[in-house]
N, C-alpha and C positions, 0 to 999 in steps of 0.2 A: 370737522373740528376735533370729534374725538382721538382721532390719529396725528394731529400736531401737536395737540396738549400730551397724547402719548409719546411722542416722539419727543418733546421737550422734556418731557420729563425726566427720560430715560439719559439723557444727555447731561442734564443737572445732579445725577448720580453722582460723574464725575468729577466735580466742581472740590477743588481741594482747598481748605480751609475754611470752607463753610459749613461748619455742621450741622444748621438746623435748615439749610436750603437741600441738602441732600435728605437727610429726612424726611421732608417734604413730597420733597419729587418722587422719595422711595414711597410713600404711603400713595401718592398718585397714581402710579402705576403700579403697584402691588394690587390695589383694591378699589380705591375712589373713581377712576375712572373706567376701570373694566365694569363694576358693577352699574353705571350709568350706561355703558354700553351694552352690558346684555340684556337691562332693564328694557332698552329700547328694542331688542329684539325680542320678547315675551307679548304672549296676547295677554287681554284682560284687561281689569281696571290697573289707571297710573300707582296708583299704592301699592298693592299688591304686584305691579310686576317692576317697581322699584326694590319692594324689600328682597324679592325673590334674586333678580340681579344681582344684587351686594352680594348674598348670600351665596351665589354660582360663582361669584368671583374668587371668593374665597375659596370654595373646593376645587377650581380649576387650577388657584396659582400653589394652591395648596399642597395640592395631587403632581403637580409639576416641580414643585421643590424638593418634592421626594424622588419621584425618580430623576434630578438630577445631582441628589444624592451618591445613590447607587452608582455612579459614573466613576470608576476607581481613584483615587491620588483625593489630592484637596477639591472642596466643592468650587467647580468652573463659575467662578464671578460674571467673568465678561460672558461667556455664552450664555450664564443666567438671565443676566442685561436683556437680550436678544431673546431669547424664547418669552420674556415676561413681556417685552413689547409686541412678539406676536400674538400673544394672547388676547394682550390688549385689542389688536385690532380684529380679530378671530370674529367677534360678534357683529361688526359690520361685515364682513367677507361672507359671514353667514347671513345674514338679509339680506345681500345683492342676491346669493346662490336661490332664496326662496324665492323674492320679488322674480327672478327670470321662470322661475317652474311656474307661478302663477299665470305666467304672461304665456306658457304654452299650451298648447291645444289640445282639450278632454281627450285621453287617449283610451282606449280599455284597458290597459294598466294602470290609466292615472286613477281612473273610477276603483278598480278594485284598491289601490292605497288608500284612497279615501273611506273604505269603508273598512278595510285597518284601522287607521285613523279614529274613525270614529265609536266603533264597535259594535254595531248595529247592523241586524242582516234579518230576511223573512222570517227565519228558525226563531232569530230572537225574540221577535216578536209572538211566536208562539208560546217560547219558552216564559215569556212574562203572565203565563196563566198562573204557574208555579210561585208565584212570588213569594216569599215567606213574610207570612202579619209581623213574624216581629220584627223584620229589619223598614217593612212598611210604615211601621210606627214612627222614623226619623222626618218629621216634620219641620224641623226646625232650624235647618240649614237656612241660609238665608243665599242667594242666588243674582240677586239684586243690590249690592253694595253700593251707600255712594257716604264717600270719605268728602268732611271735611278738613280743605286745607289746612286754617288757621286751627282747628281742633289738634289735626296731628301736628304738624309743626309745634303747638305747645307742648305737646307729645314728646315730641325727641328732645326739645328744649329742657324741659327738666330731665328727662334721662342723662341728656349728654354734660347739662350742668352737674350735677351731682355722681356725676363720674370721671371730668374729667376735673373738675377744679383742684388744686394742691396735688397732680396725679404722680408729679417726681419728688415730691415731701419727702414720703417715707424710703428706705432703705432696704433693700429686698433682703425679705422672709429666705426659712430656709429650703423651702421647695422653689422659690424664688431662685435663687443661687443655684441651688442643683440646676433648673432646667438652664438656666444661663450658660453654666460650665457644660452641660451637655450639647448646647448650640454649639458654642466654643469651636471643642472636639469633633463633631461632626463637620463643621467648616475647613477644619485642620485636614479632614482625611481619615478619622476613627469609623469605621465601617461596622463597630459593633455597638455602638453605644445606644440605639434605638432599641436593640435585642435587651438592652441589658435597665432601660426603665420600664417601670413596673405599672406603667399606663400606657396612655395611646401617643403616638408621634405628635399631632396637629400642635400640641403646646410648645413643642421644640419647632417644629416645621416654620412657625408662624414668626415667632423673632428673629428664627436664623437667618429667612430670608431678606427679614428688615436689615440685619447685621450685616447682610454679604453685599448689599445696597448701599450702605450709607458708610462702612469703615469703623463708626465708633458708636455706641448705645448707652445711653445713661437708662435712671431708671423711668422717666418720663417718659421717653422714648418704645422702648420694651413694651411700657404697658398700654400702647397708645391704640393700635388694633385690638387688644383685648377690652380697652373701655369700648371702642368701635362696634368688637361686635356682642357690647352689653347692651349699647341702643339699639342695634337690630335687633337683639332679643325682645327688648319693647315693643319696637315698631313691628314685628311680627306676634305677639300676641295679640295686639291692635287689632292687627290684620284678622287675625284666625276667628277673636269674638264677633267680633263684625259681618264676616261668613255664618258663623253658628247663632249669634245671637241681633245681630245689626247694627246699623252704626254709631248708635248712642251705648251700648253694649260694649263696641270693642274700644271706643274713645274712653270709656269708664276704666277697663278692663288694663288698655294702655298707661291713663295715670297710675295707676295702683301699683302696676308693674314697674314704672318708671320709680318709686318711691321703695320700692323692694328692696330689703338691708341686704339679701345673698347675694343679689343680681346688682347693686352698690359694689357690694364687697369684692366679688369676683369680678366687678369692672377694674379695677384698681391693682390687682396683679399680676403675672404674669403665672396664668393657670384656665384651665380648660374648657370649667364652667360654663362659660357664657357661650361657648361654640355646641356644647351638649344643648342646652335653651333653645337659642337660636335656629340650629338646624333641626332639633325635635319638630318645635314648630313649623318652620318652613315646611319641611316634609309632611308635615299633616295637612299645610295652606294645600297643595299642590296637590297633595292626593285629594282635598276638598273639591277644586274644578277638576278632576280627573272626572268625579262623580259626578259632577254636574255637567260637562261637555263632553269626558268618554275622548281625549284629547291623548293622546299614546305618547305624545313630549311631556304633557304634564305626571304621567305614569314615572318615565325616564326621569326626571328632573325628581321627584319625590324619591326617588332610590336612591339617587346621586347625594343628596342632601343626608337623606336619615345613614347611610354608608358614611358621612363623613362625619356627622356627628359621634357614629361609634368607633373611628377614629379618634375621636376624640378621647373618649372614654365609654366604657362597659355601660355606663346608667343611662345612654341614649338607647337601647335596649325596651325601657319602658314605655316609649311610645307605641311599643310592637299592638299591645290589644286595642289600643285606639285607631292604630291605622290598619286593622285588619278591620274593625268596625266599617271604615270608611271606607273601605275597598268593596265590603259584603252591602249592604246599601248600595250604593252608587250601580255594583253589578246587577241586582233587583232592580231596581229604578228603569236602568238605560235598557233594559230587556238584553240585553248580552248575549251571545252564544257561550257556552258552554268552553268548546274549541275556538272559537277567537279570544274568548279571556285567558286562555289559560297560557296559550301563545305568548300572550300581550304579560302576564305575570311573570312568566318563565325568561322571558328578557329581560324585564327590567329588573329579576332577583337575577341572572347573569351579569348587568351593570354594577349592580351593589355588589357583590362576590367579587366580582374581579376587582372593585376598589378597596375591599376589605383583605383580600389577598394580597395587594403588594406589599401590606404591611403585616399581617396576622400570621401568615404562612411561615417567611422567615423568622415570626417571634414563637411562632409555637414550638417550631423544628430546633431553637436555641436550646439547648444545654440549662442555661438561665430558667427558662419557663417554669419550671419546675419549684422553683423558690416564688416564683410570681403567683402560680396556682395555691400553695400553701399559704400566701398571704391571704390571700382575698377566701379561701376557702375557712383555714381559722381564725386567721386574724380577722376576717371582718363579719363571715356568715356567723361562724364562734360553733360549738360544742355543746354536746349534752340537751340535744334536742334540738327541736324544728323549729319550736316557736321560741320567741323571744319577747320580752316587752320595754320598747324603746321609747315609750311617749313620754317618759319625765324627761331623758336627752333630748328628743324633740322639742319637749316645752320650754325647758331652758334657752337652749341655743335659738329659738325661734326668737323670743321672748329678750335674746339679747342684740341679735343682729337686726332687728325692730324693734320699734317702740311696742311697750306690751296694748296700747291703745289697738296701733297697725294691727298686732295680732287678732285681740280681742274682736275687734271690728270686722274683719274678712270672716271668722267664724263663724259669728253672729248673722250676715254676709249671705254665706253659703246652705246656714241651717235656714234662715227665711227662705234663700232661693227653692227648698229642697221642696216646701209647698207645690213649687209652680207648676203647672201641667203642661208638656209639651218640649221639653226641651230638650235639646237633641244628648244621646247617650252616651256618643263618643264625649262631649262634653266632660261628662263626669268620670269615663273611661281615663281621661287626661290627668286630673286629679286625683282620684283613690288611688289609681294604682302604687303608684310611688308612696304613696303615705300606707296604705297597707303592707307594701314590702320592706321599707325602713322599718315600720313600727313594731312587725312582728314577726319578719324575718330575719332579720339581721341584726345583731347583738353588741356591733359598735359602728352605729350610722353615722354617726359625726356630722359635720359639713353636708353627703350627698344628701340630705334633709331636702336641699336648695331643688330639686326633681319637684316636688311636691306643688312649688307657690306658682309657676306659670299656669298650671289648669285649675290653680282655687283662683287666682286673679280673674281669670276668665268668666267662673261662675259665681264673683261676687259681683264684677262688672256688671254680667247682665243682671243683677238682682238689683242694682243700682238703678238701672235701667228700667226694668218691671215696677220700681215701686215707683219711680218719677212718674211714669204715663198713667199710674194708677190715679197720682193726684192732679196732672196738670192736663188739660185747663181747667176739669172741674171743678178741684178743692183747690182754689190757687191760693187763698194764705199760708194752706199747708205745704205746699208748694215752696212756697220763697222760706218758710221756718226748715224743713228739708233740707233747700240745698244750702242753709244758712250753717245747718248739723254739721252736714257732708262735709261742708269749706272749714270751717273751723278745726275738723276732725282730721282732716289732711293736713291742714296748716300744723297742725303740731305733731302730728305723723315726719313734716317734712323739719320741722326744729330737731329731730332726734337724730336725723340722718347727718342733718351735718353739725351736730354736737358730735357724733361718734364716726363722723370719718374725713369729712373734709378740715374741720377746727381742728389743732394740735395745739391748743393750749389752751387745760390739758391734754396730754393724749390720750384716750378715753379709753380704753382698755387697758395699755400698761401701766397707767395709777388708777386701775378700780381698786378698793371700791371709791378711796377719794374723787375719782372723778364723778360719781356717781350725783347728776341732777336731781334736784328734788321734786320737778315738774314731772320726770320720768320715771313712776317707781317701779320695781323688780318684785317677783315672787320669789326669789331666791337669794341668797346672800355669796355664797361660793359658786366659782363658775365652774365646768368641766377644763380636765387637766389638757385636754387637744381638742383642737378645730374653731381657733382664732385666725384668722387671713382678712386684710386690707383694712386693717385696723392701724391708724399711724401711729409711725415710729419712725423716731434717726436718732443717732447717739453720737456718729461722726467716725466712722471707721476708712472714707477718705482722707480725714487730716491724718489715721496712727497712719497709713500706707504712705504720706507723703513725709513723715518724720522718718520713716524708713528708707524711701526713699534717695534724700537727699541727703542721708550720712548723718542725721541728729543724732538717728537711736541705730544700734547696730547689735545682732546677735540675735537669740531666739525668744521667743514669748510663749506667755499659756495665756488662756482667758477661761472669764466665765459666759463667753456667748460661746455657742453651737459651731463647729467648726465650718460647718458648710456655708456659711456666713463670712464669717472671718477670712478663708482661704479663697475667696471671691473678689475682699478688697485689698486685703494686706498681699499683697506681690511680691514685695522686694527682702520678706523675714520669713524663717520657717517657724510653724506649730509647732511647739512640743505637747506632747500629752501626759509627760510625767512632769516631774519636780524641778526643783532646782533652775527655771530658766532663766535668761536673761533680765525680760519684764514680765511683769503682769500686766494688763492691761483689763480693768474692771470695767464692766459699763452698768448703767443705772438701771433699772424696770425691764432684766431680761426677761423673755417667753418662757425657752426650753435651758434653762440654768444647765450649765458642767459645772459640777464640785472640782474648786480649786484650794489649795492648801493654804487656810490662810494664816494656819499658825509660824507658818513659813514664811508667807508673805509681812507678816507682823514684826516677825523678827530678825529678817535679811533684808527689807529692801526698803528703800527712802522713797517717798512721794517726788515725781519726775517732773510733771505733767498733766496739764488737765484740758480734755477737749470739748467744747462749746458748740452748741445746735441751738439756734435762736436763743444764745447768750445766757443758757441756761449751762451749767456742768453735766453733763451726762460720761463723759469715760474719764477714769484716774488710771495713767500710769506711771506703776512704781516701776524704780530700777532697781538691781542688783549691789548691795554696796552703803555707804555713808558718801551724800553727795557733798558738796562745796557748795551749791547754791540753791536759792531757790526753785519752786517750782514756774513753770511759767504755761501760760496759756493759750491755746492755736482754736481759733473759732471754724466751725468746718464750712462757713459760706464763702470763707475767706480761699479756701484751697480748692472746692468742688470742681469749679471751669477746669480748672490743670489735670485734674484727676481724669473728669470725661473726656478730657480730647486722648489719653490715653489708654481709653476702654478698647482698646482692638484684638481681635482672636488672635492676636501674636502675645499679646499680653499676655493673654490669661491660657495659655497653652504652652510658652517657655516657663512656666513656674513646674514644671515636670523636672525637676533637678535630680540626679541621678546618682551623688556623690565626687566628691573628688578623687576618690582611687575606684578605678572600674575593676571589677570583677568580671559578670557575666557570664555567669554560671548556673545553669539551670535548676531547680531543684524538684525532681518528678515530673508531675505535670501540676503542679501546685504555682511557684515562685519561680522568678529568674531573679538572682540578685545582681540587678546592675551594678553598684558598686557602693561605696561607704565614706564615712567621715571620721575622724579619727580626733578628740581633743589634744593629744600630744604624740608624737613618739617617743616620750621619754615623760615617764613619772614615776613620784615620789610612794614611799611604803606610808601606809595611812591616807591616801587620796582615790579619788575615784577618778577611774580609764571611763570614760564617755565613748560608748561607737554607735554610731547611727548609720544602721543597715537603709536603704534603698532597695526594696522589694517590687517588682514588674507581676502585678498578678497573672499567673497562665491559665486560671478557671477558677470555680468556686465551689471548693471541696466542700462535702460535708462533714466534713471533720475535722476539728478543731488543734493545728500541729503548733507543740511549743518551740519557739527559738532560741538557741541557747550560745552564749559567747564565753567561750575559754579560753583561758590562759594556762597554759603548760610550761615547767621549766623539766628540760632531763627527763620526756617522757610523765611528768608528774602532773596530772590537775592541782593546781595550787589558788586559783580565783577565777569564778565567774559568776554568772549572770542569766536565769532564766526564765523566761516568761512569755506571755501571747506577748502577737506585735503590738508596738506603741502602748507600753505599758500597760496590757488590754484592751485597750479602747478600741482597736482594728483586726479580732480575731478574724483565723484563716476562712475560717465558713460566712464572712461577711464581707470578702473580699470579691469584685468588676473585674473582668479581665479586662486587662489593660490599666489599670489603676498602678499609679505609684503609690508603696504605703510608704510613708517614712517611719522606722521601728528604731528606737534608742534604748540603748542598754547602760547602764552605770555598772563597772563591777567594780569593786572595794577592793584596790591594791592592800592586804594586811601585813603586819611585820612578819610574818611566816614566809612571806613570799622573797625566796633571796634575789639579793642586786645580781644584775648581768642581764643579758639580754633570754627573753623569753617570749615564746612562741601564742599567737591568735588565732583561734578557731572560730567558726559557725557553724549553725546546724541547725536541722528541724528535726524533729520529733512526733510521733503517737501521744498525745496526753495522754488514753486511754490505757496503750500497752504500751509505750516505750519504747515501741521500734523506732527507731531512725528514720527520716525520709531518704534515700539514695539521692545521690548529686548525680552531674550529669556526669564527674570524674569517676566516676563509679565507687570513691566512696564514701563514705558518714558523713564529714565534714569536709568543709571548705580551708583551708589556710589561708588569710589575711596576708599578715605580714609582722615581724622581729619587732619587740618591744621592750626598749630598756628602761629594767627597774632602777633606780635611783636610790641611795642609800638612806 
């Protein structure tokens, strides 16, 4: 069954002019039905070797999208097709391969795998005189799981509810758009662009593949395996309490997780989170029966998993002293050899190495790395010492991506549980550690706070769990007053979640504090200046791209949204970052504001334009000028459908415009200037010459070179213009290779400057000294091209 549903699926790929039947079929065989299929190939309980499945799916189609990546020219669509359908079937092909070794006959090789396999030999047995008391002391694993159905199914049911409802609402953030435009280009055939972000691939990996599947991606779509795998991040803390603590423990353990405002939030966009979560956990499920069965696939598969989590990003890392716990126990326990564990170790850290390699190797070896180490080293670890103290960052941003009740409560939670005697250590290995390294080693945690809540959920579950048995059946009124607390307590736990992510009216972040419930109160009044994500928001930047479009509005614009936003939707105009453009285009309750000129705007340009997001006004564009008519108004649910069916990497990779006069001429190893734009050839004394360089970055100097455009008549500087590119906004040392800048220059033709025709240069510069940068002509400057001044 599962190979014709694969097979169809993969077939409805094809399917043109359906867009949401190819999404479909894409997420089928991307993920839904592989992880059904290796779920069935897993021993153990149906839960756990369901969650673990999804989860394998994911790092195989994962691990497979990248190296077909690597494959040179554009990424191979149709052979993608083909290897995702084999994979699909990969996990039956691999149970027929067991089922027949079963069915053959004890050989003395098959005994000696088997006890590979298992890990266990005479020596070990001896060796278990040695046991060490203190890893003796983990009593508390639980060995014995039995899941109920209808428990977890309400399980994923609220997870998946309040992840995926309103999930194409909002309008992708600006880490949102980067990674989008990075799928893009990687689809296109950019072979550095992985090198050149400053995280782990799996965030790119994961929608590319959906993109190279389906043709077109809105934002629903994008985020849809990311809400995906927010509920297996649920459904695997479920899992993992239930192992450590039992199965009223992990079903506890599981709500709480499901209601979790970071593990909401990072459901909802298009970002890494929930694969850091997810596979943390898996990876410790796995090494949890490793310890208990001594099983050398579940060794392998725990490698595979936590490798691909830090794929994902660095903060999967933190599981490290939880799952060396799990490892040091379990080898105690199973009486081990010495020399067979160490075997069995030394493999499965060669599986993870080698998956961590295909990608870390070429990013360290990059040129780039170097700007990436400086980030994370000052910008995040920070300076003037070791320790840090991050707990009011923490309390806020906890305290706002929850209701401060959630918070309050899990605290509360966790300090009761700390009483309890007996409970296993990795447990709370899972939770401090993250929260001790935010808090007091790192100096602007922001967001990865989100590490912290999977192993407190854990250990407030089970403390949820400990005080119910305490009272039922003995104190049973207290018993029903209890879960009477509990229920109430969530219930309004779960009003805040979707007051702040699913409701958009208001949109609970960009109008605080007005949006601010009264039933909800806050410790704080100001929120932190960054580490806001999935927080709704649309303002309507599909209707300015379709007024562009379709020839309304014509020329260039500024705004006051973030450019990496803007250059996502608006396709058919270019950015300016200096003055004077065409439109403005303002929108309502931006995030990260750009200061635009509004005394300018005040006094040059007429109200155009006004675009509508649930019939509310959210963007004003003014234009250029004194208009003839009114303004008039474009609702953006009116234009959306037209917009997504044209989301395709052709799209959003011809927006690379290059100039209308090519150049192409190298500048060091810094720029290639493709070529330029020119507002006239021919102007007036008293007006300003407009040139808009097209810059190809060739690396990313550290050094900051100014570009300068002149005007020569007879040998003589007579006007120009100089400054970083794009009016500053796009200095050299914060230049992609391969990145177009677009750089404009205004020089002020003055009456000094005599009529006739006179000569255009460029050039780059040392700010520091003044040297020139060498052309590839070997010299200073570029020549343009003859410009006649006008009288």
């Amino acid at each position: 069954m599962i190979t014709i549903l694969s097979i169809v699926a993969m077939l409805l790929t094809w399917v043109p002019d359906a867009q949401y039947v190819r999404f479909g079929a894409a997420m089928a065989l991307l993920w839904l039905l592989p992880g059904v299929a290796w779920a069935l190939t897993l021993d153990g309980d149906w839960f756990e070797r369901t969650v673990l499945g999804f989860g394998l799916a994911f790092v195989v189609n994962g691990l497979a999208t990248l190296l077909l990546h690597f494959i040179p020219g554009a990424f191979p669509i149709t052979w993608a097709r083909l290897v995702y359908l084999m994979l699909a079937l990969l996990p039956g092909v691999w149970t027929t391969y067991r089922c027949r070794i079963e069915e053959t006959a004890v050989l003395p090789h098959t005994i000696q795998a088997r006890k590979w396999n298992a890990g266990v030999s005479l020596a070990g047995e001896r060796t278990g005189r040695l046991r060490s008391r203190l890893f003796s002391k983990e009593r508390g694993i639980n060995f014995t799981p039995r899941f109920s159905v209808y428990a977890l199914l309400a399980v994923v049911l609220i997870a998946g509810l309040v992840r995926f409802l309103n999930l194409g609402y909002s309008e992708f953030q600006g880490d949102e758009a980067v990674i989008m435009r990075r799928a893009a280009q990687m689809l296109a055939g950019d072979d550095q662009v992985l090198c050149l972000h400053q995280k782990g691939p799996v965030e790119i990996l994961t929608p590319m593949a959906l993109w190279a599947l389906t043709g077109t991606l809105n934002e629903g779509q994008a985020r849809a395996p990311f809400a995906l795998m927010g509920v297996l991040a649920v459904a695997a803390c479920a899992a993992l309490g239930t192992r450590w603590f039992g199965a009223r423990a992990g079903l506890c353990a599981g709500l709480l997780g499901a209601l979790g405002g970071f593990g909401v939030a990072f459901g909802r966009i298009v970002q890494y989170q929930n694969f850091v979560i997810a596979m943390g956990a898996l990876g410790l499920l796995a090494l949890t029966l490793y310890a208990q069965h001594g099983r050398f696939r579940d060794l392998i598969l725990s490698a595979l998993l936590v490798a691909y989590g830090l794929l994902a990003h660095y903060d999967a890392v933190l599981v490290a002293p939880a799952a060396f716990w799990l490892w040091g126990t379990g080898f105690v326990r199973r009486r081990a050899t010495w020399r067979c564990e160490t075997r069995r170790v030394l493999a499965a850290a060669l599986v993870g190495l080698a998956v961590l390699g295909l990608f870390y190797v070429p990013f360290v070896l990059n040129p780039m790395f170097s700007r990436t180490f400086v980030y994370l080293s000052d910008g995040r670890m920070g300076s003037g010492g070791v320790f840090h103290n991050s707990i009011r960052n923490l309390w806020v941003l906890s305290t706002f991506y929850n209701a401060l009740y959630y918070v309050v409560g899990l605290v509360l939670l966790i300090v009761i549980g700390a009483v309890r005697k007996g409970q296993p250590v990795v447990a709370w290995l899972y939770g401090s550690i993250p929260f001790l390294f935010y808090s007091f080693l790192v100096i602007d945690p922001r967001t990865h706070i989100y590490t912290i809540y999977p192993g407190a959920v854990i250990l407030a579950g089970a403390t949820l769990a400990w005080l119910w048995k305490l009272l039922w059946p003995k104190h049973r009124l207290w018993a029903f007053v209890f879960a009477e607390v509990i229920s109430l307590w969530y219930i309004v736990c779960a009003g805040y979640i979707y007051i702040a992510y699913i409701n958009h009216a208001p949109e609970y972040k960009r109008e605080w504090p007005a949006s601010r419930h009264p039933l909800y109160p806050t410790t704080f009044e100001l929120l932190p200046l960054y580490g806001h994500f999935g927080f709704p928001y649309r303002v309507g930047w599909k209707a300015v791209e379709m007024l562009f479009a379709q020839g309304v509005f014509e020329g260039t614009y500024a705004s006051n949204e973030e450019p990496e936003i803007t250059t996502w939707y608006v396709r058919s105009a270019a950015r300016t970052m200096c003055g004077n453009p065409d439109y403005y285009i303002v929108a309502v309750n931006v995030q990260d504001v750009v200061d635009i000129d509004m005394g300018e705007l005040e006094r040059d340009y007429t109200l155009a334009a006004w675009v509508t997001a649930a019939g509310r006004p959210k963007i004003s564009v003014y234009q250029r000028g004194v208009l003839n008519r009114d303004p008039f108004t474009v609702a953006v649910e009116d234009v959306s459908a037209a917009f997504d069916v044209q989301t395709t990497v052709a799209a959003q990779t011809s927006a690379l415009y290059r100039g209308m006069y090519p150049v192409n001429m190298a500048f060091g190893d810094v720029g290639h200037l493709s070529g330029y734009d020119l507002s006239s050839a021919q102007v007036r004394r008293g007006e300003l010459l407009i040139v808009t360089l097209y810059w190809e970055a060739l690396s990313a100097p550290a050094l900051n070179y100014q570009v300068f455009t002149h005007v020569v008549a007879d040998g003589i500087l007579v006007a120009q213009h100089d400054g970083a590119p794009a009016c500053t906004h796009r200095p050299t040392s914060h230049w992609e290779p391969g990145e177009i800048v677009r750089d404009e220059h205004a020089i002020r033709i003055t009456a000094s400057v005599p009529p006739g025709q006179v000569a255009l240069y460029t050039g780059m510069y040392d700010l520091l000294t003044f040297a020139p940068l060498p052309v590839e002509s070997g010299e200073n400057a570029v020549f343009l091209q003859q410009i006649e001044v006008l009288p």
